[in-house]
C-alpha positions as MATLAB code, in Angstrom:
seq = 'XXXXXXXXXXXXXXXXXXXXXXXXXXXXXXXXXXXXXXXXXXXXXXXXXXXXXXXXXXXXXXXXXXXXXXXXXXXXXXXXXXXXXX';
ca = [
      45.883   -2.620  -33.954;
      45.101   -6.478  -35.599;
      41.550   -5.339  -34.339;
      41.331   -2.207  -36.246;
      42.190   -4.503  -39.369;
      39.777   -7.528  -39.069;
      41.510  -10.235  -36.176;
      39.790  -11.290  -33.391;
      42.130  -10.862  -30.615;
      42.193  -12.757  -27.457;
      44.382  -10.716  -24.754;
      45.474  -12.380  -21.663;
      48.025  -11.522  -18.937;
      49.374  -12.864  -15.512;
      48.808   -9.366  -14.129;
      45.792   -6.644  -14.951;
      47.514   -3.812  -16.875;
      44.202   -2.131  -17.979;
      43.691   -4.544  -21.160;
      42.295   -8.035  -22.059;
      42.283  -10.591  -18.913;
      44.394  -10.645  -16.064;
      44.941  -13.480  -13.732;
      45.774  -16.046  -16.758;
      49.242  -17.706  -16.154;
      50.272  -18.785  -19.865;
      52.399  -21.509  -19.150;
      49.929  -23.171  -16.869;
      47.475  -23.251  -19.771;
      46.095  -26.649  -21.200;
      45.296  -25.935  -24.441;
      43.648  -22.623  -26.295;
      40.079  -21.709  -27.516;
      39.074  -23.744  -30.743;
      39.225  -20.663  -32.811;
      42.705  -19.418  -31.938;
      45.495  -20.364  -34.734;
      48.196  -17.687  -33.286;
      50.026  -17.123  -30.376;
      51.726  -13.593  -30.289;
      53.781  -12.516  -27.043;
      56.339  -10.618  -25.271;
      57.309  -13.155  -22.835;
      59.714  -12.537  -19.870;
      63.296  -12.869  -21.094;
      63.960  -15.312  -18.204;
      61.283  -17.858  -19.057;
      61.716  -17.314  -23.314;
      62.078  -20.989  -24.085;
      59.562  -21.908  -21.652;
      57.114  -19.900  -23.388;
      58.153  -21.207  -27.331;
      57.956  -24.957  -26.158;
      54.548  -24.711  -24.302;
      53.537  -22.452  -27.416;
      54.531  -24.988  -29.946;
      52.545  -27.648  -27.554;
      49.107  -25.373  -27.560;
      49.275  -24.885  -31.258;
      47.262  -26.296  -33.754;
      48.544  -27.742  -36.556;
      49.506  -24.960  -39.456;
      49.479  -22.473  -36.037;
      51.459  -19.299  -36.285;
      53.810  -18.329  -33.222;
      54.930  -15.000  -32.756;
      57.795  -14.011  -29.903;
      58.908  -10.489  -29.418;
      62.478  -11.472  -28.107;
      66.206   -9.538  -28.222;
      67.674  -10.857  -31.337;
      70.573  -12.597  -29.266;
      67.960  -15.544  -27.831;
      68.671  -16.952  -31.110;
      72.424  -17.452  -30.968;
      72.173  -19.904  -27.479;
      73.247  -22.999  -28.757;
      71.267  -24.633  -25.857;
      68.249  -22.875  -27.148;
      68.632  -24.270  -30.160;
      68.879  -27.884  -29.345;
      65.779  -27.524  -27.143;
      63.482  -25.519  -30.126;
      64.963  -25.884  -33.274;
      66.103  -28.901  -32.886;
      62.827  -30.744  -32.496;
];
C-alpha cells in the first residue's frame, strides 16, 4: 500500500513469509540504510519495548517510528519509565 502511493519501502523479517527479506533479526541490527527515516512494525508483544528502544537508537534524527501494539502497552508504568521517560 505506501508503494502504490509513492514510498520506497524496505521489508524485512526474521522469518520468509512470501514478502520483502527474511533472515533479518531487527533487534540485532546496527544501524539502517542512509535513506530510511521510518521504522513501521508489528513487533512480537513479548519483546514490544525491546523493539521501541532499539528503534529510537536506529533512528535518525526527525525519524518517524511506527508500532502496531494493543492499546494497553501504553498503560505499564514500567514501560513508561523505560520509553517515555527518556
Amino acid at each position: 500500500m505506501l508503494e502504490r502511493h509513492g514510498h520506497e519501502v524496505i521489508s524485512t523479517d526474521l522469518y520468509d513469509y512470501g514478502y520483502g527479506d527474511s533472515g533479518i533479526d531487527f533487534l540485532r541490527a546496527s544501524e539502517m540504510p542512509p535513506q530510511c527515516t521510518c521504522i513501521l512494525t508489528n513487533p512480537p508483544y513479548k519483546y514490544a519495548v525491546d523493539f521501541v528502544l532499539h528503534a529510537l537508537r536506529l533512528l535518525p534524527e526527525k525519524g518517524h517510528l511506527y508500532m502496531f501494539l494493543r492499546i494497553q502497552f501504553l498503560e505499564g508504568q514500567e514501560r513508561r519509565s523505560k520509553i517515555f521517560d527518556i
